[in-house]
N, C-alpha and C positions, 0 to 999 in steps of 0.2 A: 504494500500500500504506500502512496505518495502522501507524504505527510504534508500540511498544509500550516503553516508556522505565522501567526501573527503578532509582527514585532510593533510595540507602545512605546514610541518617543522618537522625537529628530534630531538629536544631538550626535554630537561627534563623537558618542560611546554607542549608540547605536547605529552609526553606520556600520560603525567597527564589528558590531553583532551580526550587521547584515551582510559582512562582508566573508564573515565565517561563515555563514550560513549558506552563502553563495557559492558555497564548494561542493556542497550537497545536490541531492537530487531532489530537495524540499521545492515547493510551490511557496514562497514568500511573499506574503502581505503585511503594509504597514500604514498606520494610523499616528497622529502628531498634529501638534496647532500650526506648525510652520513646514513648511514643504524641504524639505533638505533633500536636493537634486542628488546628492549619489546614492540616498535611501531609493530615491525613488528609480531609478536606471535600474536597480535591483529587483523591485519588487514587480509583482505580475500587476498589484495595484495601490494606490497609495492613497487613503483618506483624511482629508484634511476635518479633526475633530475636538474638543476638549476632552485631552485626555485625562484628565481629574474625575471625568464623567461617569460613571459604570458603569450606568445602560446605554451611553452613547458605543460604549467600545464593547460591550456584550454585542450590542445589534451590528457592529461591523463586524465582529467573530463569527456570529450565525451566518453573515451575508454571504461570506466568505466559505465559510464551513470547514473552518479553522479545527486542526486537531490537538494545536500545539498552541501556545503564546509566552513571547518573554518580554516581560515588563523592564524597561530599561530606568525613566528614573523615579525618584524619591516620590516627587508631589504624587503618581499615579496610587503606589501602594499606601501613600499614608490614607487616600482617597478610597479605599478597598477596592480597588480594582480587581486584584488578582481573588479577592473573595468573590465575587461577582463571575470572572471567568470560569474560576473551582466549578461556581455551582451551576451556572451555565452547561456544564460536562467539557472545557475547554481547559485541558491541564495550563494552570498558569506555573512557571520557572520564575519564582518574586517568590514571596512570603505575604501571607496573608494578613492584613491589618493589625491584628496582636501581636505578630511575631515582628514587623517593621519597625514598631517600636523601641527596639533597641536603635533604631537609629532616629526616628522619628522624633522622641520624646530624651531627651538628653538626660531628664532628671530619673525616669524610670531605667535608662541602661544603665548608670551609676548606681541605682538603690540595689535593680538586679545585681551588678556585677559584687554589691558588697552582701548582699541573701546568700548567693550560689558562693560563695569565696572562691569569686573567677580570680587567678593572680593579677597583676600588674594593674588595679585599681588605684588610683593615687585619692590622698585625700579629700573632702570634698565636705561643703553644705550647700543644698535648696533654699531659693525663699522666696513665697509667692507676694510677701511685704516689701517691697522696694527700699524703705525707708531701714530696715530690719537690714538689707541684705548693702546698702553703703555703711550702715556703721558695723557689718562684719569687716567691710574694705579697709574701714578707718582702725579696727582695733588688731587686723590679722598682721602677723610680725614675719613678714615675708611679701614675695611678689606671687598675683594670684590671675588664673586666668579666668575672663569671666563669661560667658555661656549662657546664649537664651535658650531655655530648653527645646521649644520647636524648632522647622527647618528654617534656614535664612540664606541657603545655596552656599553656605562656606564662607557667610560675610560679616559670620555676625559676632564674632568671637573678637573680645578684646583683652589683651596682656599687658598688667601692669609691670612696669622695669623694663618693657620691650617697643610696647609700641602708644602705650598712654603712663599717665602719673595717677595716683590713687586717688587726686582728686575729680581729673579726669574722667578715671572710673566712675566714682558715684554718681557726680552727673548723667554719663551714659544711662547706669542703671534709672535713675530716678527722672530723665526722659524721655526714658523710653516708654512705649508701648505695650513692651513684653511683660507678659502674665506670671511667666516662673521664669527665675537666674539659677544657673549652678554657679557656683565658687566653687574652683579646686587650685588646689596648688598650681603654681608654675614648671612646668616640665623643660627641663634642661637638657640637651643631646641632640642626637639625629634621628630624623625624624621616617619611614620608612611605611610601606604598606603594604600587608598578605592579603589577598582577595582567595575564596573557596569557592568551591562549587560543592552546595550541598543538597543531599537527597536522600531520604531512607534510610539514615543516619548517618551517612556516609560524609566523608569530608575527600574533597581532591584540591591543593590547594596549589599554588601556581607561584612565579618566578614574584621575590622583593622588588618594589619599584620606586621612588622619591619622587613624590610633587614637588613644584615649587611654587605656592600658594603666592605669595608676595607679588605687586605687581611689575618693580620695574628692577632694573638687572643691579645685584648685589644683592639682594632680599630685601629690598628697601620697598618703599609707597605700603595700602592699606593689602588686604587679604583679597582673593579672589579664589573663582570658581577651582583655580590650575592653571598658569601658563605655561605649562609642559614637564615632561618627566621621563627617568631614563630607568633602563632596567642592564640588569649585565646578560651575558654568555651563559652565567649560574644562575643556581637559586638565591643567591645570596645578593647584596651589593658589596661594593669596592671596602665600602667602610665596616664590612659584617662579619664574623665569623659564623659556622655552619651552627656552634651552639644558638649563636642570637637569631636567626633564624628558626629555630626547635624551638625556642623558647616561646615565642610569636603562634606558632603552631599550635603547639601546647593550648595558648590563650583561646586561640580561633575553636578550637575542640571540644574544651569545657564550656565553653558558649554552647556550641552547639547541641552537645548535650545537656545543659538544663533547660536549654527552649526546647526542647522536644518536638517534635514535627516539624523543625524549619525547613526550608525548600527553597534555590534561589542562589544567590548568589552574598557571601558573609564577607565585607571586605573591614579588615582589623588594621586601623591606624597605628602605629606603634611609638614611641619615642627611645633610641636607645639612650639611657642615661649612664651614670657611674654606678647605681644602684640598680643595673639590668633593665630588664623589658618594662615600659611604662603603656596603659593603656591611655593613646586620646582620644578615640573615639570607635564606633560602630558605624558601617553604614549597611543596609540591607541590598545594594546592588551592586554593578563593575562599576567603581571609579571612571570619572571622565575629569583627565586623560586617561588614566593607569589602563582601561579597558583597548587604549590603542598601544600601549606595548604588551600587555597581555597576548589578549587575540593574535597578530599577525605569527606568534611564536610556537602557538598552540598545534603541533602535529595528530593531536588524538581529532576526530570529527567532533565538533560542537552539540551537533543532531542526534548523534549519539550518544552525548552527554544527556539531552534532553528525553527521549523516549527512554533512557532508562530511568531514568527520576521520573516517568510517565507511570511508566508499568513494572515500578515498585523492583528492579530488578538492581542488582549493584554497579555502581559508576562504574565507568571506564578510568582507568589509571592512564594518568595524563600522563602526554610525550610532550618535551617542547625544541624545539631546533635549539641547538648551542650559538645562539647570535644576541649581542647585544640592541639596544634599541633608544631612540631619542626623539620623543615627541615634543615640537616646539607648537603653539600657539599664537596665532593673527587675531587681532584683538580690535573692534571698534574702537576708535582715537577717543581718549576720554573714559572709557572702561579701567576701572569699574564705577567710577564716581558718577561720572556725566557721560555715559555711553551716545556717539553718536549713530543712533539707530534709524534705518531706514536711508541709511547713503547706499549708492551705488558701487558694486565690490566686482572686479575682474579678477577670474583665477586664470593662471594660464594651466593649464591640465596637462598641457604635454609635458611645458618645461620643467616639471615636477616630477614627471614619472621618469623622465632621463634625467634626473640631478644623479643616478646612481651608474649609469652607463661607464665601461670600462674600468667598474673597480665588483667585488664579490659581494656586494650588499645590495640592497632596495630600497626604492623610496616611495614611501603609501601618501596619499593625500584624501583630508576625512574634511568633511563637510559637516559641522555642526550647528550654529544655535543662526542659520540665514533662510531666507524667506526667497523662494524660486517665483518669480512670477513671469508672464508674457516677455517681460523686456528686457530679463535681467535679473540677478541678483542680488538682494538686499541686506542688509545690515540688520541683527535687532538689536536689543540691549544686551547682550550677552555674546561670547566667543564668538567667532565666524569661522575659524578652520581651524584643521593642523597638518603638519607634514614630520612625518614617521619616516627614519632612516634606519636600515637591519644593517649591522656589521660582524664580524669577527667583534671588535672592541668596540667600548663607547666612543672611544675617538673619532674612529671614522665613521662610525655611526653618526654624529653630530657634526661631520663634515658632510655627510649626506644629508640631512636635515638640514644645515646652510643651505645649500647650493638647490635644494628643492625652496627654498623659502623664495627663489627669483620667479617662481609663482605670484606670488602676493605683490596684488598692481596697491596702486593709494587709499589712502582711507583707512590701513589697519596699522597695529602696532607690533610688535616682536620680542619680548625680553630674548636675547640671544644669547647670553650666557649660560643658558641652561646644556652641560651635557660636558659644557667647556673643560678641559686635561685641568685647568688651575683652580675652577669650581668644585670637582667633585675632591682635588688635593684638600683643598678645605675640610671637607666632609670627613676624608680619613685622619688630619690632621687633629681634627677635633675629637673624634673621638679615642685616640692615641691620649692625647691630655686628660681626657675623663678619666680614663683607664691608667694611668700615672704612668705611662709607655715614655 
């Protein structure tokens, strides 16, 4: 039987999905508020929908006669989407509204992680009193990060000693809007990410990879979504030994074991400190970027991975090619503060896909958070692309991922230091001093 797979979201991690998926013999369909021109090249059809919606995206599953669906991001599963699909009889690959939660609800993955004594829980208070939770700021004897508990796309998080003052902080808190704040300590290290694939209790879990969340080159300006991120050859990164790695594992495991029925994709932020593996957060689906150095690396079939989490059968143990990887990020000008959304964006497609000709690598180019229409492609408020280079090393991986960047015509931005031989030296240098190396 031809499986008929329908993929929820148009970001740059779900192209990345549909681009695995494209290897198959699958009939792919996909549904998104924004048309992303290389979802759609792929799919047999593509519906422009609210995907938050559940019956909007149930009746495009039936229309279709979907036997599969994998929910790419956050806002859909917090929305129970994939509950809706379940019960619909359309296996969703997400996690069902309760189990999202861990990443949904920041203050309940922190209570969970201290109930289940998952490790690497750092310390931590809620407070849904605002007034309650600045004069925790003002009394705590340290620097603290501080945390709306709902989604905010990775923007909402602010670090006293790093990137605000404590007085700073409490303002934040007591003008904001947000309903519940975590306070936790300040995590000190590098900072690193295991994403799983999990199903029937099973965990398969895949290559370490580093965002670099900051927006402009040096880790400087405010947080964003991810302007890109690199993975090595290994499981591991340059800065990691095989134990920090296990360790990481470890964490992603004991999760999965006390949520019981999770299903989906479990991605575990990590911080490596002097004091080992720290948790910083849960997310329920593939990181975007991380999903585009993940993916291109992945040897086992994706489809495979899915119908056996369909029909209850055990994962396929993942293969992944021995090649490093370097996702960089084109950004509307003004992103992430004052995004200029809805300008006109030229990719060149060819010059991208030759940025890797005459050397042993590749260079992928992923269409994320832009808008296809009649005339042209558009800007929104959010990411517009990336260009993925495969190497032997990060090095020339990230020379591949330069020289694809002469894709990107005006109107976008680049941190290009991301992947750079003196960037990731950093990385290791740093944690060489933690470690009193």
């Amino acid at each position: 039987m031809t499986e008929t797979v329908l993929l929820v979201g148009g970001g740059g991690r779900e192209h990345a999905v549909a681009r695995a998926l494209g290897d198959s013999d699958a009939d792919l369909y996909a549904c998104a508020g924004n048309r992303n021109p290389g979802i759609a090249r792929l799919a047999e059809g593509f519906e422009s929908l609210e995907t938050t919606n559940p019956s909007a995206v149930t009746a495009y599953a039936r229309e279709v006669d979907a036997t599969l669906a994998v929910v790419g991001p956050e806002a859909p599963l917090a929305a129970g989407v994939a509950d809706a699909l379940d019960d619909a009889g359309v296996y969703a690959f997400g996690p069902r509204e309760a189990e999202a939660r861990i990443e949904t609800d920041k203050a309940f993955q922190r209570r969970f992680m201290r109930e289940h004594d998952i490790p690497g829980c750092p310390d931590f208070e809620t407070f849904e009193d605002m007034d309650a939770a600045a004069e925790f700021i003002d009394e705590y004897d340290g620097d603290l990060a501080v945390k709306p508990a709902g989604l905010t796309g990775g923007k909402g998080v602010r670090v006293t000693g790093d990137q605000i003052t404590k007085a700073e902080a409490k303002e934040y808190v007591r003008d904001s809007s947000y309903e519940r704040i975590v306070l936790e300590e300040r995590l000190v290290g590098e900072e690193f990410t295991v994403q799983a694939l999990v199903a029937n209790g099973e965990v398969r879990v895949t290559p370490a990879v580093q965002d670099h969340k900051r927006a402009y080159e040096g880790d400087d300006g405010p947080n964003t979504g991810g302007m890109g991120s690199y993975s090595d050859a290994t499981l591991e990164l340059p800065f990691m030994d095989e134990d920090d790695y296990m360790e990481a594992v470890d964490v992603i495991e004991a999760v999965v074991d006390a949520l019981d029925g999770y299903k989906g994709v479990l991605y575990g932020q990590f911080m490596l400190t002097s004091e080992g593996i720290k948790v910083v957060e849960f997310n329920a689906r593939f990181g975007d970027p991380e999903a585009m150095n993940t993916l291109p690396v992945l040897n086992t079939g994706f489809l495979d991975v899915l119908t056996a989490a369909r029909d209850g059968d055990a994962l396929p143990q993942l293969s992944f090619a021995p090649k490093a990887t370097v996702c960089k990020y084109a950004v509307p000008e003004g992103y992430p503060t004052d995004p200029d959304s809805g300008a006109k964006v030229t990719v060149d497609e060819e010059s991208a896909a030759a940025a890797a000709e005459g050397t042993d690598g590749e260079a992928l180019l992923y269409y994320a958070s832009v808008d296809e229409r009649d005339d042209g492609i558009y800007t929104t408020t959010s990411r517009s692309f990336a260009v993925v280079g495969l190497a032997d090393t990060i090095e020339a991986a990230e020379a591949i991922a330069e020289d694809a960047l002469e894709a990107a015509g005006d109107g976008v931005r680049i941190r290009h230091d991301i992947g750079k031989p003196d960037l990731v030296q950093q990385r290791i240098d740093h944690v060489a001093e933690l470690r009193g190396e």
